[in-house]
N, C-alpha and C positions, 0 to 999 in steps of 0.2 A: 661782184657779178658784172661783166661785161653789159654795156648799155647798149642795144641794137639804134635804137634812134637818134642816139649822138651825132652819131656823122652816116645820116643817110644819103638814099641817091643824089634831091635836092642839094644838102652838102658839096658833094664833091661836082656836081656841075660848080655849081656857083664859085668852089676855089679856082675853076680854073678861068672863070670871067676875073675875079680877083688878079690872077696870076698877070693877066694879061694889061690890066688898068697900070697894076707897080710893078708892069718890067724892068724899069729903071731903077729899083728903091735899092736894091744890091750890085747893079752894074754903076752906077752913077758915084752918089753921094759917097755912100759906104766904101764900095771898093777902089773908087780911086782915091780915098784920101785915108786906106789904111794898108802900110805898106810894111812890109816886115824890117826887124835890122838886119837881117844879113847880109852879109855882102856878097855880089858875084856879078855876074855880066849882064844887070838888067839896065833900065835907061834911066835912070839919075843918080847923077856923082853923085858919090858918099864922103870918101876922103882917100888920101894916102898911104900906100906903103913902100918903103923902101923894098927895092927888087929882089925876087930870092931864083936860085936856081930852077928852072923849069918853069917858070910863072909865061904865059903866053906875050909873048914881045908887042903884040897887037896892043897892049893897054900900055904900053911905057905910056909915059909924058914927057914927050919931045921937049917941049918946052920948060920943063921943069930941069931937064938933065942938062938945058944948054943955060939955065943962073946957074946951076948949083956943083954939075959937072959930076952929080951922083945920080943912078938911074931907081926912078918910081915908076910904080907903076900903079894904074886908076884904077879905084872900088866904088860899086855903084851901089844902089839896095837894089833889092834882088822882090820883086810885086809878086806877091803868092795869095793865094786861094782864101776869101776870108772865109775863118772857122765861125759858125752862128750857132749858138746855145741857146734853148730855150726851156727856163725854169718854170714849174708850174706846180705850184703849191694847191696839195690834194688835201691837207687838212680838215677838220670836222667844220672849223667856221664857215668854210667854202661851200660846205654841200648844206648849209643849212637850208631846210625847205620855205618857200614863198609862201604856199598857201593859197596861191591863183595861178594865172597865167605864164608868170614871169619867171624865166629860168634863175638856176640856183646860179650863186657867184661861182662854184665849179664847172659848170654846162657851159657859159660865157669864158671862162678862163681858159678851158680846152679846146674848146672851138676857134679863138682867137689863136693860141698856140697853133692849132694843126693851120693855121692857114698860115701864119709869119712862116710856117718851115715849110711850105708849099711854095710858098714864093722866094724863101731863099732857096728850094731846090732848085726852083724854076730858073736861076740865074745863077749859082754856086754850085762846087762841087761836093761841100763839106757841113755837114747839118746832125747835129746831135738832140735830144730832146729828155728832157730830166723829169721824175715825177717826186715830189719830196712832203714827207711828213715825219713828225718825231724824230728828230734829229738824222731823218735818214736821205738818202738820195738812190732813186731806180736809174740809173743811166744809159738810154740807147745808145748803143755808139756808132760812131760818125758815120751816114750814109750819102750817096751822091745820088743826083739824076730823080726826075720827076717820081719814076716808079716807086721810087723806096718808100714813097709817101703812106703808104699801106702798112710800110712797120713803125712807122709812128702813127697813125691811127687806131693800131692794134693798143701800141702800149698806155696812149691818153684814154684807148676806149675802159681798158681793163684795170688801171689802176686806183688806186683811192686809198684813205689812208687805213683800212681794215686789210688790204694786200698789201700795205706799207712794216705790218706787225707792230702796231701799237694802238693807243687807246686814242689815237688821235690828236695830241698835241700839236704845238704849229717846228717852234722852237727853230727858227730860219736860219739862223747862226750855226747851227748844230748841222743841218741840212745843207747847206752851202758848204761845209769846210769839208762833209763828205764827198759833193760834186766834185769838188777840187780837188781833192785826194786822185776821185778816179780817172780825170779827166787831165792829160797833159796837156794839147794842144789849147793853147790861148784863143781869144776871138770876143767877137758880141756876143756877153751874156743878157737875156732876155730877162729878166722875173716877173713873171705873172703871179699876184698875190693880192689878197684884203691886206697885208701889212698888219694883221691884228698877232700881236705877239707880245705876251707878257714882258717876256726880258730888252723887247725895243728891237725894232726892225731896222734900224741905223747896225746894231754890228755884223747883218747881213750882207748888207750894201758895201761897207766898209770892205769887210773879207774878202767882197768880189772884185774891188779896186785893189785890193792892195796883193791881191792874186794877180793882175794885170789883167784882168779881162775888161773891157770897154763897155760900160753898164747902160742896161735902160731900164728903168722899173715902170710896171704896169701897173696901176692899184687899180682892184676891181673892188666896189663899191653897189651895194642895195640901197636906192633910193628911198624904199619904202621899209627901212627895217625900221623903223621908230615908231611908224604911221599904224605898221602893225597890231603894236602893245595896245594903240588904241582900237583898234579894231576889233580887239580880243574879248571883249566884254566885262564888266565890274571895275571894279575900281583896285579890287586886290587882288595882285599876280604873285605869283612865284618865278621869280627868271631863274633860269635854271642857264650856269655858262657850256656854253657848246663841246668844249676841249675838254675840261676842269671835272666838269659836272656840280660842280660849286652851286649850292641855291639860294637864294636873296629873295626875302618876302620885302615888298612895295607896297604902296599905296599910291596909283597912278593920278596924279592929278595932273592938271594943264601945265603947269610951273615946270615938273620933272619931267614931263613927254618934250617942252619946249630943252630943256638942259639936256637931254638924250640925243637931240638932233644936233644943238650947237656940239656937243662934244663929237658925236661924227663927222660934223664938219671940221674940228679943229683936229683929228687924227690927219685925215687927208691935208689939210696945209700946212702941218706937220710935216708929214711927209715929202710934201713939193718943195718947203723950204727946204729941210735936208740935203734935196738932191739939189737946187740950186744953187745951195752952200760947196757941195761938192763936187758940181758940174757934170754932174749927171742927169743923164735924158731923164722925162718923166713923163705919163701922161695919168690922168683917171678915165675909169672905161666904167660906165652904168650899165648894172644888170640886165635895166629895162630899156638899150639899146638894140637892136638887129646887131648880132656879131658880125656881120658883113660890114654895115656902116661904121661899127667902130673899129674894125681893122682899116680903113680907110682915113679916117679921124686920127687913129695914131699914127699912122705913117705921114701922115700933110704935117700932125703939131709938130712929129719929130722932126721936121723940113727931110724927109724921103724918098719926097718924089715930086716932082718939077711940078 
């Protein structure tokens, strides 16, 4: 069921104060220092080719045919449009409920989404937007110009992983190798994810480098999901896993509430080494952040905007 208050009026004012803060985050950084290979008659030399009949005499290299006495002629790269993907894992872990104020790590994940592809529409002509659970991938395809903003608002408003047809597993690997299936054009892949995946959220990462797409991962993170357990009164729980439905009877004491935080801290630097190892963007974004502030916070870490 579609969320009416996800992206209300408030909302989309505010993208468009956003839009206006990182006009530069895709005219700047990003798009001049990612240029396609092809070659043709854009403004920086590429290399050589020996002349063929019909090739425009405008590019010989004079100078090259008066050592050699044989005619080339000049190939430049050819600066095209960058393509910007953004993944956004709808899984059961995402929408797990808070229990107060603070939105779910899926409410923050989509809202960050819809504004990274507001502000690449805002500068770009070419913006896609993915929604992925259970091995699967929803794929909008490529739209241009501010307006379209509306058919990606529809698809983060309306999907989740029960419109995904599954029981909600995360399974990113499985999910990713379907984006990539349906998606030809190359560019910045986004992933917005908790990175919580049994089988390891490195051959996610992996797939999307090795598909050539230029990676950034988002790990979105609940501050208070530990703080919770104690909150919850007795001493004896039932966890019950979010995805799985797997139950584990506990006995909460201080020792393992303190061992339940370290281990979600060492997921997350987990994860940052990973991508530092493979020189990929990263940032963490806290649930109990303003989505506003931390689409600003990710764009400064990722050096994106002056």
């Amino acid at each position: 069921m579609a969320d009416a208050s996800l992206f209300d009026a408030d909302f989309e004012r505010r993208l468009e104060g956003l839009a206006l803060v990182a006009r530069r985050v895709f005219e700047g950084r990003l798009r001049a220092e990612r240029r396609s290979k092809k070659s043709g008659a854009g403004v920086e030399f590429a290399d050589h080719r020996e002349y063929a009949p019909g090739d425009d005499f405008r590019f010989v290299d004079v100078r090259l045919f008066g050592r050699t006495d044989r005619l080339f002629v000049k190939l430049f790269e050819e600066e095209e449009d960058l393509s910007v993907h953004v993944l956004v894992d709808v899984s059961r872990s995402m929408g797990v409920e808070t229990g107060d104020a603070t939105p779910t790590k899926l409410v923050i994940a989509k809202r960050l989404a819809a504004a990274l592809a507001y502000i690449a529409l805002s500068g770009l002509d070419r913006v896609s937007v993915a929604t992925m659970a259970d091995g699967k991938a929803k794929v909008l395809p490529a739209v241009r110009g501010k307006a379209r903003i509306h058919r990606v608002l529809e698809l983060l408003r309306t999907e989740s992983h029960e419109t995904m047809g599954g029981p909600g597993a995360t399974d990113l690997e499985g999910a990713v190798r379907a984006f990539t299936v349906q998606t030809k054009k190359r560019g910045l892949a986004i992933l917005v994810s908790d990175l919580y995946d049994a089988r390891g959220f490195e051959l996610a990462i992996d797939r999307l480098r090795h598909a050539r797409f230029e990676v950034v991962v988002l790990q979105i993170w609940d501050p208070r999901e530990a703080a919770r357990l104690d909150a919850g009164g007795g001493r004896d729980l039932v966890l019950v896993d979010s995805e799985t439905g797997e139950r584990r009877e506990i006995t909460l004491t201080p020792e393992l509430l303190a061992r339940l935080s370290e281990a979600q801290a060492k997921h997350r630097q987990r994860a940052a080494a990973y991508c530092r190892q493979k020189q990929v963007a990263y940032a963490e974004v806290a649930s109990d952040v303003p989505w506003d502030q931390s689409v600003l916070r990710v764009l400064a870490r990722g050096g994106l905007v002056a």
